[in-house]
BALOBA-1460 file (C-alpha; in Angstrom, 3 decimals):
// residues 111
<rec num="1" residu="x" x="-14.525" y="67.350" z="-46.338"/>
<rec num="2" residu="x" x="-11.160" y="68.565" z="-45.731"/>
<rec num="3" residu="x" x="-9.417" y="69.173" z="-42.779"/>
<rec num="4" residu="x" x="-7.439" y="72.277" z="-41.380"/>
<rec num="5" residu="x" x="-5.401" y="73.100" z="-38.422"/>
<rec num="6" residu="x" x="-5.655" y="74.619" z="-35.450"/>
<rec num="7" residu="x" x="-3.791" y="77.763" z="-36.656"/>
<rec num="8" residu="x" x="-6.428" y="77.496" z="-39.452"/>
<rec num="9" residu="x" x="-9.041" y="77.688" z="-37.195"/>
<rec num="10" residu="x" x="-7.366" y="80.368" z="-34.801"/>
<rec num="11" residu="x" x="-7.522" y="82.880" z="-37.725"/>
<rec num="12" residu="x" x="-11.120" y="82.685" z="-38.581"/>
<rec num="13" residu="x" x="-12.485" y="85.999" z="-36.038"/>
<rec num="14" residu="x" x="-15.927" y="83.939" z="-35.361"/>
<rec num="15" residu="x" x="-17.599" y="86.745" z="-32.610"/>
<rec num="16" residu="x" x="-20.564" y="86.933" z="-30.687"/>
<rec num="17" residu="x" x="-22.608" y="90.332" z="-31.016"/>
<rec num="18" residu="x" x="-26.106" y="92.492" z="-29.775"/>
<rec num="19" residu="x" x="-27.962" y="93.204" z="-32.930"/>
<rec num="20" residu="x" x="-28.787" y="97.030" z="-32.318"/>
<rec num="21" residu="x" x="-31.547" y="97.254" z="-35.196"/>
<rec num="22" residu="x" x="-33.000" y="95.382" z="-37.759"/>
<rec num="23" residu="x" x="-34.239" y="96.932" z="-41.131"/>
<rec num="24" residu="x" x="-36.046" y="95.999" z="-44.085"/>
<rec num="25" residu="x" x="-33.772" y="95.425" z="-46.936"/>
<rec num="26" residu="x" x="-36.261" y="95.657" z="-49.632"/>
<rec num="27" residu="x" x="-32.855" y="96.097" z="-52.518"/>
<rec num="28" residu="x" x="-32.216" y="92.376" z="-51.974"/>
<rec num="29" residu="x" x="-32.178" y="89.500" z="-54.502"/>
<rec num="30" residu="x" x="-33.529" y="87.065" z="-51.551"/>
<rec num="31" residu="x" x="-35.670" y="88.379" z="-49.280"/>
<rec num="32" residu="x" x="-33.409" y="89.684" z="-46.474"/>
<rec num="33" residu="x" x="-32.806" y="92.483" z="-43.686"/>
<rec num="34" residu="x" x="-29.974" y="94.343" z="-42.697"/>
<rec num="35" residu="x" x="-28.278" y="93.921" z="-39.285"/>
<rec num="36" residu="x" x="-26.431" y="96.398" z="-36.903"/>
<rec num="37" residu="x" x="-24.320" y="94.743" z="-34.738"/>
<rec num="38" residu="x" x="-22.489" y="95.660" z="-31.357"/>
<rec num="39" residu="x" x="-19.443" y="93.269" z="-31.452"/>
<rec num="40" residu="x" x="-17.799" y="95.399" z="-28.361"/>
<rec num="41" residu="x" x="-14.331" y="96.209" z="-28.886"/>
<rec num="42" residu="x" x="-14.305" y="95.514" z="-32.474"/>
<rec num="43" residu="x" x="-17.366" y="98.006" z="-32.929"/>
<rec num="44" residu="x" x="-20.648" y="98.429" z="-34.471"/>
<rec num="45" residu="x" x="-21.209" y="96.683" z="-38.127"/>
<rec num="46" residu="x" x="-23.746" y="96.130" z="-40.454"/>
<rec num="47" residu="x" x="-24.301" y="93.085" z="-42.421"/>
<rec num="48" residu="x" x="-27.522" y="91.813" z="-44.364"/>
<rec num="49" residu="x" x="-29.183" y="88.348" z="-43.037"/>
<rec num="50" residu="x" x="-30.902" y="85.896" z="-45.491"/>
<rec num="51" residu="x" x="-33.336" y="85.330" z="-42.451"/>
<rec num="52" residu="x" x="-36.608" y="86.314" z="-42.748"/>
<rec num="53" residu="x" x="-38.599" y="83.361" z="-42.671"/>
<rec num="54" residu="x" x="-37.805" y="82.860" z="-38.926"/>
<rec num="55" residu="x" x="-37.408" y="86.140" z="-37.452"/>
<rec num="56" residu="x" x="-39.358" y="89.602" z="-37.627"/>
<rec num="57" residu="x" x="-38.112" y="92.831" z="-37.253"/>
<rec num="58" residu="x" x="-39.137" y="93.661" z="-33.690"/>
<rec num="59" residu="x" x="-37.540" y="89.975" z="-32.634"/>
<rec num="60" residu="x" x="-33.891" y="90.782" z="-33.469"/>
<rec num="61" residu="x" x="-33.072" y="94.060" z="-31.317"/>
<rec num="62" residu="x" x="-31.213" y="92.695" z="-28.492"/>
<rec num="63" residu="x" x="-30.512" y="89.019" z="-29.319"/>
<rec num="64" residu="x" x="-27.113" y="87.559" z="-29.567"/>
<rec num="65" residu="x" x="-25.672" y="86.327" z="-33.096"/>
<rec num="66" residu="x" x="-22.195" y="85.305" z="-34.582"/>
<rec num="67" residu="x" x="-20.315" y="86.417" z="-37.152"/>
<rec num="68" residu="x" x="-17.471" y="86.404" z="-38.652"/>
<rec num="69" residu="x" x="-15.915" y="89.698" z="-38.832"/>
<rec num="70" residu="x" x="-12.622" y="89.457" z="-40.724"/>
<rec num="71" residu="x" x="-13.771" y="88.639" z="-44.444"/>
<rec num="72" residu="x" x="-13.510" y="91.558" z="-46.365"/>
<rec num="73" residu="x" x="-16.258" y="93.880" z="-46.686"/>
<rec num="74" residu="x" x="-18.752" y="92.828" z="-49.287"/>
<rec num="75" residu="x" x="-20.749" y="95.052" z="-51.823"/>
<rec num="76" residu="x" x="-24.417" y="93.674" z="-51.669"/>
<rec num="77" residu="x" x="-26.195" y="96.578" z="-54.221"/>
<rec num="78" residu="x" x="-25.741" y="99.830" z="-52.701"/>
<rec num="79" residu="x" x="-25.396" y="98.311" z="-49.118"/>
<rec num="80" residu="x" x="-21.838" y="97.484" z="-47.703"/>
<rec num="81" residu="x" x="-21.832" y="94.624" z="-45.610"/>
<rec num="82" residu="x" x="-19.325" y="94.501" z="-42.831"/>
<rec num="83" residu="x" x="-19.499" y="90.845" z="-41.026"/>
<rec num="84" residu="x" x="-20.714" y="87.564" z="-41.975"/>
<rec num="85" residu="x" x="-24.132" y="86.182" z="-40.209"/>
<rec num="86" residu="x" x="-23.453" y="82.852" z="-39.431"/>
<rec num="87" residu="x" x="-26.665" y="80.292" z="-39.223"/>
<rec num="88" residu="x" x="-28.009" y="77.118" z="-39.922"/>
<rec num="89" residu="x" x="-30.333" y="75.920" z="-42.969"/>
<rec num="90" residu="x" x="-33.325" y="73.861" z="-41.746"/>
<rec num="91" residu="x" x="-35.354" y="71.276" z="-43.404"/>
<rec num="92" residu="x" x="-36.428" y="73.705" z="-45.946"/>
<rec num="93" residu="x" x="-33.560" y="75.603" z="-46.226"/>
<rec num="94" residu="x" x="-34.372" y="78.839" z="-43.970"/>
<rec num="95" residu="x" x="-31.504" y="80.087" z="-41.948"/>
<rec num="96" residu="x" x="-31.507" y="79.670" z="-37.996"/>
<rec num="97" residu="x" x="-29.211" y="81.667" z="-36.524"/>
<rec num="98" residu="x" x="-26.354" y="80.742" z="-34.587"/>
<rec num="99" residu="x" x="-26.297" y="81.973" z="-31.526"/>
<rec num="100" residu="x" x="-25.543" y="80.953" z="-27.798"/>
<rec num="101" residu="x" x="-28.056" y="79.880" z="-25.049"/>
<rec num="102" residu="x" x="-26.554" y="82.646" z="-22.354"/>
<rec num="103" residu="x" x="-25.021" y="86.478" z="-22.614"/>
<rec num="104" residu="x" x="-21.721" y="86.499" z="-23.295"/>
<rec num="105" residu="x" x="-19.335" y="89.819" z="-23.609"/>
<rec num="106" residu="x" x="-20.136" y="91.242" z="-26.583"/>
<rec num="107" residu="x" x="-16.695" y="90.804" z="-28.886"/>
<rec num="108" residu="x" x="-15.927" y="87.519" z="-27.427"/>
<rec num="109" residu="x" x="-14.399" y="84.914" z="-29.550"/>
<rec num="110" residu="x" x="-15.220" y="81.585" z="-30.347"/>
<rec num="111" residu="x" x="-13.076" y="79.062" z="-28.894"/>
């Protein structure tokens, strides 16, 4: 593993955000949806989420995610996405999102 510094760290925009709406993203390699995303001041993005195996559609409106929101925007097909989903692989390799355990303000960085 290598290290970085602090200032490497400080750079990376790692924000919390409301998902708005979740949609079926049936273009996809992997099964995925795409995300809308509140991230306050920073505004509303869209990114697609390799996470279908632990979340439905109806479960993602209103829950808090992270994502990293200054990588450049990436061409997925015909779908731009804006912000990275960050999450965790389990056991059998399904992403878990990360996410934190109260509301915080949505834009708010990680710190």
């Amino acid at each position: 593993m290598d290290t970085i510094t602090w200032h490497d760290f400080e750079q990376v925009e790692l924000r919390i955000g409301t998902i708005l709406e979740a949609v079926e993203f049936p273009e996809a390699r992997k099964p995925a949806f795409k995300v809308r995303v509140d991230f306050g001041e920073f505004g509303i993005k869209w990114s697609s989420a390799q996470i279908t195996k632990h979340y439905t559609l109806e479960q993602l409106p209103g829950r808090q995610i992270m994502g990293v929101i200054n990588f450049p925007k990436k061409q997925i097909g015909k779908f731009m996405s804006e912000f990275l989903v960050t999450g965790f692989a389990d056991e059998n390799g399904d992403i878990v999102l990360a996410a934190v355990d109260k509301p915080v303000p949505n834009g708010s960085k990680l710190v």
